[in-house]
N, C-alpha and C positions, 0 to 999 in steps of 0.2 A: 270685485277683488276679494281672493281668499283672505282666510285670519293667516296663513302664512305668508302671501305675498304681504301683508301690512307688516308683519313683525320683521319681515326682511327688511321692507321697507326703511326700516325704524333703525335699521341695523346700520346700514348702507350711510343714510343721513349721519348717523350721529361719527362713523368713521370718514366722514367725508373731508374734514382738512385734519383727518391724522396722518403725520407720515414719522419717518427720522426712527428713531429708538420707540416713539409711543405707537411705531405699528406694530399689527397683529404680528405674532412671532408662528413663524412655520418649523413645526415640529418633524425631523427627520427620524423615524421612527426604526430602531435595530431590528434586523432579520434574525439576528440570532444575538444568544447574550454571551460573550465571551469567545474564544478561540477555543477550541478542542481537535484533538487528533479523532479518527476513529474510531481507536478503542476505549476511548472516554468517553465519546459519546454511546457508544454503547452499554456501556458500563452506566452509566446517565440513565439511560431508559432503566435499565434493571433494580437500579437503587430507587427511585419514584417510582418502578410498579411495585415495587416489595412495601415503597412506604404505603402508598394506598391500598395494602391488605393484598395483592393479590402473592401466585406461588410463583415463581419463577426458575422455570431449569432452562440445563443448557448441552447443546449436544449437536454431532455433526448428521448433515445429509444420511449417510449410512447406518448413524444409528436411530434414526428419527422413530423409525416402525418400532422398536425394541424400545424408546423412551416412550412412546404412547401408550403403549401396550403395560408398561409401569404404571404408570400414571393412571389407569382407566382400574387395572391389578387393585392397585393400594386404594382407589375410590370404592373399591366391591363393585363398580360398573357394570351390568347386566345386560345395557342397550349403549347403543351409541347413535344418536342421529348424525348424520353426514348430508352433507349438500352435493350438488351434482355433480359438482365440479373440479371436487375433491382428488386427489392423488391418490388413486386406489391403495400402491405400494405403502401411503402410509399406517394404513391399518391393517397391512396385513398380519401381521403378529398379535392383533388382540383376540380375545377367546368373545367378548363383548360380541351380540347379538345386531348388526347394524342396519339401523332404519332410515330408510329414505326419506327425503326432506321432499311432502307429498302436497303441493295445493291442497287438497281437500281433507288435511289433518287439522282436526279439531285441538283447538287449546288445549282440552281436557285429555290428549294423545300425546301431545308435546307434553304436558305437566309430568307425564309417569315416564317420559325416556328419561334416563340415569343422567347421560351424557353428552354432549355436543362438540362434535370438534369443526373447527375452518379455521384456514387462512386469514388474513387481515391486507388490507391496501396500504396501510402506512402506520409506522409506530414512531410519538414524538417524544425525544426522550427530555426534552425542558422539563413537559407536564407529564409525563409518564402516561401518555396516550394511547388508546389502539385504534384504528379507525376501520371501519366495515364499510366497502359501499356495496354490498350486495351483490357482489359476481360471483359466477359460477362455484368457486371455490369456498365460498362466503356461507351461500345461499341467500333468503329472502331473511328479513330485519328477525321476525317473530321468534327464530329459531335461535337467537341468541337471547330472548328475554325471557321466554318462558323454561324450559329445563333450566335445573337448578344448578348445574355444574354445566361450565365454558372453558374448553381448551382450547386457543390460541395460539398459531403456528405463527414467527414472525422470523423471515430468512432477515441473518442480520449482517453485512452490515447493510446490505442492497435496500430493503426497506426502512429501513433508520434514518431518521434526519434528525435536527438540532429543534428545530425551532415549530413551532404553530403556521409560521409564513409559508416557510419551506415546506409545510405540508401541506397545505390546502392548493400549493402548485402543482403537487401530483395529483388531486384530487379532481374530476368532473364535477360539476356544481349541481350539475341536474338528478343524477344517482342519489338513491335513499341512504345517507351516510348518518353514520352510528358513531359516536364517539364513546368510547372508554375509556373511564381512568378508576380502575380496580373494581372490584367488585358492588354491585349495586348495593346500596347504601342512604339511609337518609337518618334525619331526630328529629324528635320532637320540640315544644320549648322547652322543655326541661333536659336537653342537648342527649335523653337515652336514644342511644343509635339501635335500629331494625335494619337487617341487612335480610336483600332476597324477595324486597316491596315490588318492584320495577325491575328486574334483571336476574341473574342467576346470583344465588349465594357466592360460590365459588367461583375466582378464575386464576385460571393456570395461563401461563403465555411460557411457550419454548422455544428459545431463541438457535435459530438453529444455523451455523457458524461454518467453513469450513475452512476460509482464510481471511483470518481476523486482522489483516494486511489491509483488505483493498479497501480503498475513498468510499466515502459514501456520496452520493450523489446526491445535488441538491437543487 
């Protein structure tokens, strides 16, 4: 017998003539905290990414190409890596030099591109979340922690949900999934924060919107 089957063991006996009010209490745990329309909940994600330091704009489908191409402008961006997957039309307007997201790019290749842009699988706005699992649009995990700057495409309200629960339903378990919540970030014990240890300095998320009407689904 394992040391777990004995502790169960242990567990079992001593609740054995408990019943009434002195039983175990089964916790029905919320899917989400609160009611919210739509646009509150989108507004949710944007106020929690902005509290965890990241940049957050906003702009429709048509202007997407012309807000990145700002964005990449105002950075002095020089390169832009991109994953395969990518929406060509969205970079068509930057002047940014764009590099392919190549198996055989060494860290030290990825360290010197400027910039990064992909999509996201799900953004939660409770914890001001972004989640990667790695698809085509995404690319592979590496290209989001090494450059120093992360642009973040999140169609909203379609990708938005409320909750942690509700995300990880859209989620595949087995995909390399990345969780974001703002800009890479750590302290020491003397609580001085170093940002840029593990992930990129910077991250930008554009939330990009064209009828801030529909449900989000969940």
């Amino acid at each position: 017998m394992s040391s777990r089957e004995r502790i169960l063991g242990r567990v079992r006996r001593a609740l054995a003539d408990v019943s009434g009010e002195d039983a175990p209490i089964e916790r029905a745990y919320l899917r989400e905290h609160g009611s919210r329309s739509v646009e509150e909940t989108v507004e949710l994600l944007a106020e929690n990414l902005a509290d965890y330091r990241a940049i957050v704009h906003r702009c429709t489908t048509a202007d997407l190409p012309a807000t990145l191409a700002g964005v990449l402008g105002a950075r002095g961006a020089k390169t832009v890596l991109v994953p395969p997957g990518l929406e060509p039309s969205w970079l068509a307007e930057t002047a940014a030099e764009q590099v392919p997201d190549r198996v055989e790019s060494t860290p030290d290749e990825l360290d010197r591109v400027d910039s990064v842009v992909t999509a996201c699988a799900v953004a939660i706005a409770e914890t001001g979340t972004i989640v990667l699992d790695g698809s085509p649009d995404q690319g592979r995990r590496r290209i989001t922690l090494v450059p120093d700057h992360h642009i973040c495409v999140v169609r909203a309200p379609d990708q938005v949900v409320s909750s942690v629960p509700q995300g990880l339903e859209r989620l595949d378990p087995v995909r390399p999934l990345t969780w974001i919540s703002g800009p890479s970030a750590t302290s020491d014990i003397e609580l001085d924060r170093v940002e840029g240890v593990h992930g990129p300095r910077t991250l930008e998320v554009v939330l990009v919107a064209d009828q801030t009407s529909a449900e989000v689904t969940s």
